[in-house]
C-alpha positions in Angstrom: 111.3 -79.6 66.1 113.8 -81.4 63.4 114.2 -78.0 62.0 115.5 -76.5 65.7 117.2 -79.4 66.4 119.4 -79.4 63.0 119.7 -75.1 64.0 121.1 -76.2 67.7 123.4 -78.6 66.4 124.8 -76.8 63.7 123.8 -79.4 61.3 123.0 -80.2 57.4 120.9 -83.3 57.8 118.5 -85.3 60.5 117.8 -88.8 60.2 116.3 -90.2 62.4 115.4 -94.5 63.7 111.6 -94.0 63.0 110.9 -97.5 62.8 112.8 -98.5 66.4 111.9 -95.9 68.1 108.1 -95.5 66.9 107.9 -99.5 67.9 109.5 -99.1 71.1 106.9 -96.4 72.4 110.0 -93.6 72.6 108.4 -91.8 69.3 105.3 -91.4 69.0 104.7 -89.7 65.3 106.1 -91.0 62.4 108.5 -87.8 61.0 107.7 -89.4 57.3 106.0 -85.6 56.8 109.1 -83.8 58.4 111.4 -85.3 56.0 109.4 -84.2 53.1 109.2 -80.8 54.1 113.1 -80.7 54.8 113.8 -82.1 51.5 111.2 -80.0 50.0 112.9 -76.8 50.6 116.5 -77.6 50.0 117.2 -79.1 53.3 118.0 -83.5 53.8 115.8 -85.5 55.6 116.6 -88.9 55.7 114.8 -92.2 57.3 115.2 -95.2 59.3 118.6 -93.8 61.0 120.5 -94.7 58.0 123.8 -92.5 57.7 125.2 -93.9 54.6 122.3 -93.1 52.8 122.1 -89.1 54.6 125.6 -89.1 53.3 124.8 -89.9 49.7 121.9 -87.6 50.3 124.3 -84.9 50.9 126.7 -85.5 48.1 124.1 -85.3 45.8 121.9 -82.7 47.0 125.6 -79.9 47.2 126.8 -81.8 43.5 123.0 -80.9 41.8 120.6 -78.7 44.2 118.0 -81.4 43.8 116.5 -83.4 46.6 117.1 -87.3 46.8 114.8 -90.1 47.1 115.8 -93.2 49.4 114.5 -96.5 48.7 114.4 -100.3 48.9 115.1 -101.0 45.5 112.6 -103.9 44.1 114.4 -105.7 41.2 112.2 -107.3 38.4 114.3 -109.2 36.0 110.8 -110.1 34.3 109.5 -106.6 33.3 113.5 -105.3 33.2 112.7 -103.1 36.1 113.1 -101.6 39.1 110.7 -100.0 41.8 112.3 -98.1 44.0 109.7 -98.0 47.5 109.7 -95.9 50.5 107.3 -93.9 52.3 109.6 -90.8 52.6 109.8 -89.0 49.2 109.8 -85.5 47.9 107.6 -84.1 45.2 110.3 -81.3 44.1 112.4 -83.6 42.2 114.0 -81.0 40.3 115.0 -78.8 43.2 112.9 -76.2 45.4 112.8 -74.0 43.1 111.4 -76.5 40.3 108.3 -78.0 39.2 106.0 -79.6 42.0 104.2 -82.9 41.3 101.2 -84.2 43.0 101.2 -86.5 45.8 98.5 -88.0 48.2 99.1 -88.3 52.3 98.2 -91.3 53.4 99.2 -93.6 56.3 102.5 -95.2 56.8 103.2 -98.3 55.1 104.9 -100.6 57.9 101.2 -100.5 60.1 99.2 -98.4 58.4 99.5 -95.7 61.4 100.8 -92.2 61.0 101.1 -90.1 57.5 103.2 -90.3 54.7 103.3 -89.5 51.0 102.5 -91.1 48.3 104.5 -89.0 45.5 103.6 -89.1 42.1 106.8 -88.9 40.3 107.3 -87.2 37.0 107.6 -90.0 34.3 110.0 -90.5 31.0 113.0 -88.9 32.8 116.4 -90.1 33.1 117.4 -91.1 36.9 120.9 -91.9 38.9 120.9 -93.8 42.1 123.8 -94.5 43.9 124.9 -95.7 47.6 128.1 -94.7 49.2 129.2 -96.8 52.1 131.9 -95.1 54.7 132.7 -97.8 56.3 134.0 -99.5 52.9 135.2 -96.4 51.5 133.0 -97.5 48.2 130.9 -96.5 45.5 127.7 -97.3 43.6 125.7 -96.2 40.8 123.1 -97.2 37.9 120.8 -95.6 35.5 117.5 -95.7 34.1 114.6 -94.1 32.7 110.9 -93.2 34.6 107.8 -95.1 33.7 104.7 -95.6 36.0 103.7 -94.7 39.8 102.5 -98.2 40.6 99.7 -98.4 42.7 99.5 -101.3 44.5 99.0 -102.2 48.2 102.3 -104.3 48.8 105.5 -102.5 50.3 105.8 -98.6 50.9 103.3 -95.9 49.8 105.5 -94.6 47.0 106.9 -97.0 44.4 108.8 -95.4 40.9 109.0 -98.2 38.6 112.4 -97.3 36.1 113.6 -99.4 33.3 117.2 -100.8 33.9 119.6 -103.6 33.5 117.5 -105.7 35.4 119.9 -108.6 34.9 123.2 -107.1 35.0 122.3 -104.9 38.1 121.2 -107.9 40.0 124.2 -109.6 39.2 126.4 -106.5 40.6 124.1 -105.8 43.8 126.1 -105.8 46.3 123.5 -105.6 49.7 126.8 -106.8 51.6 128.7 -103.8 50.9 125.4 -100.9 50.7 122.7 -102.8 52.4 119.6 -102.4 50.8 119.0 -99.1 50.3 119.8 -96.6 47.3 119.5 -93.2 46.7 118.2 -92.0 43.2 118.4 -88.6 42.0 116.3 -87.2 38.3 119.0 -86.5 36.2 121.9 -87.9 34.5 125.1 -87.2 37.1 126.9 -90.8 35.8 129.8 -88.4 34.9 130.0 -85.8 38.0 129.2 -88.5 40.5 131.9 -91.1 39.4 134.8 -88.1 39.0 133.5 -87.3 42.8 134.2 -90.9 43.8 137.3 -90.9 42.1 138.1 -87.9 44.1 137.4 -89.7 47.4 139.1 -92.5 46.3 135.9 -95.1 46.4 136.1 -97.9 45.1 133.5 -97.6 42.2 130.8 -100.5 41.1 129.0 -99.3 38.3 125.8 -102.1 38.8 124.5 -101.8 34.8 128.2 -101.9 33.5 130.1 -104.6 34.7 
């Protein structure tokens, strides 16, 4: 249905309010699955009606062919980390064409109704997540590197814990500006993504450099 829809409309991406509309009785399936599919084979599906994230979504899936993984970003200044959860994810992280990893459907997160994926990303790879916001006309990014699939019960079903600049990115975490959510990427695209900015003429907050 996402897939005419997007055809009819002549269009690159769907996102889609699942939460509002799922809780108001006016959806009545998650589309967590849809949106892995999509993403899966080169397309962008993107949650919770959130356009500046389908738009960073797009700018990275046409700079790198590589799918995108939105998330509510859990900082740890304790362990120097961040888990990046959501319940929408894709288990082609290199691209549609790349390696698959395993993941496990289970229900949604939010009330435990539905299905979603739990994606078990690969580990000991280099990651970039940014956020662009339209409305501000900027720009953010960080780094880091893969190192567990947590498994616990709290927040969404997937959760990529990545060691960062805990301390510094907190400090530069603009939620006023982006919101909550980021969009992270496997691959190191400091370089591409900031000349793109640049090019755009965002204003550009580097979170682990300032």
């Amino acid at each position: 249905a996402l897939k005419q829809a997007m055809k009819e409309k002549k269009a690159d991406a769907v996102t889609v309010d699942c939460l509002g509309l799922y809780h108001s009785n006016k959806l009545f399936a998650y589309p967590c699955l849809s949106f892995f599919q999509l993403n899966n084979e080169g397309s962008t599906g993107v949650c919770e009606g959130d356009l500046d994230s389908t738009i960073t979504q797009l700018l990275i899936r046409f700079t790198t062919g590589r799918p995108a993984y939105v998330s509510d970003p859990v900082i740890d200044t304790a362990t120097g980390q961040i888990i990046y959860a959501h319940c929408v994810a894709t288990n082609k992280v290199y691209g549609p064409d790349g390696l698959s990893n395993s993941y496990i459907i289970r229900s949604h997160s939010e009330d435990r109704k539905g299905a979603s994926v739990q994606s078990l990303m690969p580990l000991g790879e280099a990651i970039t997540t940014i956020k662009v916001s339209a409305i501000n006309k900027a720009f953010s990014i960080h780094q880091g590197k893969t190192v567990a699939n947590v498994e616990e019960d709290k927040a969404c079903r997937t959760k990529l814990a990545v060691e960062v600049d805990a301390e510094k990115i907190l400090d530069n975490y603009h939620s006023e500006i982006f919101s909550w959510h980021r969009v992270t990427v496997y691959g190191d695209y400091r370089k591409q993504f900031i000349n793109l900015a640049k090019l755009y003429r965002l204003k550009i907050i580097e979170e682990d450099m300032m």
